[in-house]
C-alpha positions as CSV (number, residue, x, y, z in Angstrom):
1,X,-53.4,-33.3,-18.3
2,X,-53.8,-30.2,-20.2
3,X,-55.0,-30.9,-23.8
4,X,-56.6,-27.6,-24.5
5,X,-57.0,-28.6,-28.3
6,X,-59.1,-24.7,-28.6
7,X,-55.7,-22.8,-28.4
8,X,-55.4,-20.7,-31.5
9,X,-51.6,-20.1,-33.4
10,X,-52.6,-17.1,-31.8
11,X,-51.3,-17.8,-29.0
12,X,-48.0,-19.5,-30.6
13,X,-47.5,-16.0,-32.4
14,X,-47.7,-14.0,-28.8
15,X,-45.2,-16.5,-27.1
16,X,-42.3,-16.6,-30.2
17,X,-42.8,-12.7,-30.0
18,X,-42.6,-12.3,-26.1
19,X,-39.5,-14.7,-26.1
20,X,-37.5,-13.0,-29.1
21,X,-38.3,-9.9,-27.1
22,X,-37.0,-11.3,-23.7
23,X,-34.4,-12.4,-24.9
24,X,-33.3,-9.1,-27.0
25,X,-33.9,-7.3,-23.6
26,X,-31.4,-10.0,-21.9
27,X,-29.2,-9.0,-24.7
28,X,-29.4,-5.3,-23.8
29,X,-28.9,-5.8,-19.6
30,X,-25.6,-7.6,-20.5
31,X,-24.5,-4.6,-22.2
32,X,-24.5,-3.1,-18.6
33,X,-21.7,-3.5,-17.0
34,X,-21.7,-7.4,-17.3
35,X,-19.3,-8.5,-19.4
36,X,-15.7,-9.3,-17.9
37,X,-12.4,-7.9,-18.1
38,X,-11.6,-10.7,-20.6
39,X,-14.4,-10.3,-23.0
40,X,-14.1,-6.8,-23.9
41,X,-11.1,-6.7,-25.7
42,X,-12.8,-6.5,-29.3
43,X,-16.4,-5.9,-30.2
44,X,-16.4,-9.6,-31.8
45,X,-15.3,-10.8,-28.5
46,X,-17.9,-8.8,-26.4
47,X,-20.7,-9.9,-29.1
48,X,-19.5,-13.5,-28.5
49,X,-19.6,-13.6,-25.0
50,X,-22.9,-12.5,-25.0
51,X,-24.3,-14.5,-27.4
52,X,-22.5,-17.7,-25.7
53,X,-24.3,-16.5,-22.5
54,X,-27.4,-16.3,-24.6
55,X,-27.4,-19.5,-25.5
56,X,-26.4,-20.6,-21.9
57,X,-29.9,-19.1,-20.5
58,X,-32.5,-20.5,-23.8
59,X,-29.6,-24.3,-23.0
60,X,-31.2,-24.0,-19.9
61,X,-34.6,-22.9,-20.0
62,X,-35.3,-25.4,-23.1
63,X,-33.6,-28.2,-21.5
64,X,-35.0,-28.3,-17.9
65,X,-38.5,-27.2,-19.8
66,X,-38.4,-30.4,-22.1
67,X,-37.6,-33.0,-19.3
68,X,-40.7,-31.3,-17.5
69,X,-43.2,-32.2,-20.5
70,X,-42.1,-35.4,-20.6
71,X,-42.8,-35.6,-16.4
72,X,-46.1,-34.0,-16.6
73,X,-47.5,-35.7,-19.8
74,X,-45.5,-39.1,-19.9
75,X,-48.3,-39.9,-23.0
76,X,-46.4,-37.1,-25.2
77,X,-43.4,-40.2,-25.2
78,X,-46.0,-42.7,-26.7
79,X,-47.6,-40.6,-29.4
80,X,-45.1,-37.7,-30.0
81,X,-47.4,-36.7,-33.6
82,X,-50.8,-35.5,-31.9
83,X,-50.1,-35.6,-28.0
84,X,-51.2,-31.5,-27.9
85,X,-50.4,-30.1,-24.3
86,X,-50.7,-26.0,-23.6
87,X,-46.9,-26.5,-21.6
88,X,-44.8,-28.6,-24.4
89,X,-46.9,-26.3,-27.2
90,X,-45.3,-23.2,-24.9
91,X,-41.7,-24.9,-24.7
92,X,-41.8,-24.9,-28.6
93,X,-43.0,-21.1,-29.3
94,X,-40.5,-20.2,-26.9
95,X,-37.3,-21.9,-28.3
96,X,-38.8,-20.2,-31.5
97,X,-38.4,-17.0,-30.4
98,X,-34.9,-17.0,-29.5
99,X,-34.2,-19.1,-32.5
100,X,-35.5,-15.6,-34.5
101,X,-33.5,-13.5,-32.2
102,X,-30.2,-15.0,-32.3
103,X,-30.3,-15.4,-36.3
104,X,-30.9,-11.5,-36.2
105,X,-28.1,-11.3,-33.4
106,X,-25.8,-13.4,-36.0
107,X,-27.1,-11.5,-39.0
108,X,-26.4,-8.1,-37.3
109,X,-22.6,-9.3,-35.7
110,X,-20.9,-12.3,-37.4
111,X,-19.8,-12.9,-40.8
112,X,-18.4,-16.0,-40.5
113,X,-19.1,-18.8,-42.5
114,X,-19.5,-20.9,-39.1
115,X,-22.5,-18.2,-38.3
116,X,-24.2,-18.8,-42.2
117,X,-24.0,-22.8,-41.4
118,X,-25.9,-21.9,-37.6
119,X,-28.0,-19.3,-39.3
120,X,-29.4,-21.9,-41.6
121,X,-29.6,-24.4,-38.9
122,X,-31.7,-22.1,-36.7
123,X,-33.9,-21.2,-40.4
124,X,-34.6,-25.0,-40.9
125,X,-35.7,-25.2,-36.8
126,X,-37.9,-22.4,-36.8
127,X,-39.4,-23.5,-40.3
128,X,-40.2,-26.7,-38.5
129,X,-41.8,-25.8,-35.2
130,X,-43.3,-23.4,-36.8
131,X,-45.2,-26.0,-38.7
132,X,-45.5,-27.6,-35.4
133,X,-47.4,-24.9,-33.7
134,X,-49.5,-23.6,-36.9
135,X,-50.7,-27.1,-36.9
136,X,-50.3,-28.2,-33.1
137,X,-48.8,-31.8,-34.6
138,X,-45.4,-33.1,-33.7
139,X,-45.1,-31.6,-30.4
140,X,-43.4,-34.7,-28.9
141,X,-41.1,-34.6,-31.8
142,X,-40.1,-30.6,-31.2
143,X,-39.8,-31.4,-27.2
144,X,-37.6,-34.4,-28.0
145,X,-35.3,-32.1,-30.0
146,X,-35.1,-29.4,-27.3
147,X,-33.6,-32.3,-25.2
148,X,-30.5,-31.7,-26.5
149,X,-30.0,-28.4,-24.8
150,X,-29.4,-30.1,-22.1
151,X,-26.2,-31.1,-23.8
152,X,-25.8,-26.9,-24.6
153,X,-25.1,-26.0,-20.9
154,X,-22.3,-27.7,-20.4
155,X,-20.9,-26.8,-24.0
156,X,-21.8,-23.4,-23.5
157,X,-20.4,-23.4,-19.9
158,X,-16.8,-24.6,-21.4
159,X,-17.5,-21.4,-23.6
160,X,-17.7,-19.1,-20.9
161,X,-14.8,-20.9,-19.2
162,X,-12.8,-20.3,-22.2
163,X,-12.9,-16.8,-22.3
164,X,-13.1,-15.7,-18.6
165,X,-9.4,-17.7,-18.7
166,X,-10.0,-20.6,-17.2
167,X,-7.2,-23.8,-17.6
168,X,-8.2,-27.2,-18.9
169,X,-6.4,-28.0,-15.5
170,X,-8.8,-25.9,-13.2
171,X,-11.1,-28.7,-11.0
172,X,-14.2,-26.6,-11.7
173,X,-13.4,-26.7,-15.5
174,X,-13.0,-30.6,-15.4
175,X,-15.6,-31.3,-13.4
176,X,-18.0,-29.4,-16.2
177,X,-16.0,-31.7,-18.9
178,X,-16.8,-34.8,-17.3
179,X,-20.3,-34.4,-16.3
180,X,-20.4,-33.5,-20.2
181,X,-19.0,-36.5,-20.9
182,X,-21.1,-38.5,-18.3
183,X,-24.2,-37.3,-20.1
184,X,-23.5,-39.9,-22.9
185,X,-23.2,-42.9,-21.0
C-alpha cells in the first residue's frame, strides 16, 4: 500500500498541468486528418466531435483508473476522508486537468447555455478536488465520483455513433445501449 503522506501539492500542481496539456495536445492530433466525413460539415460540428471524443478518452482513463484504486487499496472504501494513496491522489490531479482544459475548450467554442450549465459543473469539480489534493483529504470521495465515467463511455460512444450516422437499428449501436442500460442493474 502506498501511503506516501510526504507528497507535496507540488506534485498535484505538476500532474493537473501535464494532463491539461495532454489532453490540449490530443486536441491538436485530432485536428489531423481525424475527424470523419460526417463531422466536418460546420466548425461547431468538428469542435463537437472532438470534444465528444475528448471526453470518450478522460470517460475512459478516469473510469478504468477509479475501479483500479479501489482494487489496489480496498481500505480507500472504508475510510474515503483520510485513506491518502500516491495512485488515487494521481487519478484526481489528472481528471483536474482535463476538467481545466475542456472548460477553456468550451469557453473558447460553445455559447450555448447547455455549455455555461457544464462549464459551471466542471468549476464546482475542480474547486473540489482541488481542495482534495491541497489538503490530501477526501480522496475516496473524489475516486468514488470518477466512478461515474464509467457511465461516460458508453454515453459518449452513442455520441460518436450519432454523428458518424449510425441507426438506433444498427446491432453495434444497440448492443452499446444495452450494456448502458445493463450498467444500472
Amino acid at each position: 500500500m502506498d501511503t506516501d503522506a510526504d507528497i507535496s501539492p507540488k506534485h498535484g500542481a505538476l500532474m493537473i498541468l501535464s494532463s491539461a496539456v495532454c489532453f490540449m495536445l490530443v486536441d491538436k492530433v485530432l485536428n489531423c486528418g481525424l475527424i470523419p466525413k460526417s463531422a466536418q460539415g460546420t466548425s461547431l460540428s468538428r469542435w463537437r466531435y472532438k470534444n465528444i471524443l475528448l471526453s470518450l478518452i478522460h470517460s475512459v482513463i478516469t473510469g478504468f483508473w477509479a475501479v483500479a484504486c479501489f482494487y489496489r487499496q480496498p481500505s480507500l472504501a472504508e475510510d474515503m476522508i483520510s485513506t491518502f494513496s500516491w495512485f488515487s491522489y494521481s487519478l484526481v490531479a489528472f481528471a483536474i486537468g482535463y476538467f481545466i482544459h475542456d472548460i477553456f475548450h468550451m469557453v473558447l467554442n460553445d455559447k450555448s447555455r447547455q455549455s455555461y450549465e457544464l462549464i459551471a459543473h466542471h468549476i464546482v469539480v475542480v474547486c473540489c478536488f482541488g481542495v482534495t489534493t491541497l489538503y490530501k483529504q477526501y480522496i475516496g470521495y473524489a475516486v468514488v465520483s470518477l466512478l461515474v465515467e464509467l457511465n461516460g463511455i458508453f454515453l459518449h460512444v452513442r455520441q460518436i455513433m450519432q454523428i458518424c450516422g449510425y441507426s438506433r437499428q444498427d446491432d453495434i449501436y444497440r448492443l452499446n445501449s444495452l450494456v448502458n442500460i445493463g450498467k444500472y442493474i
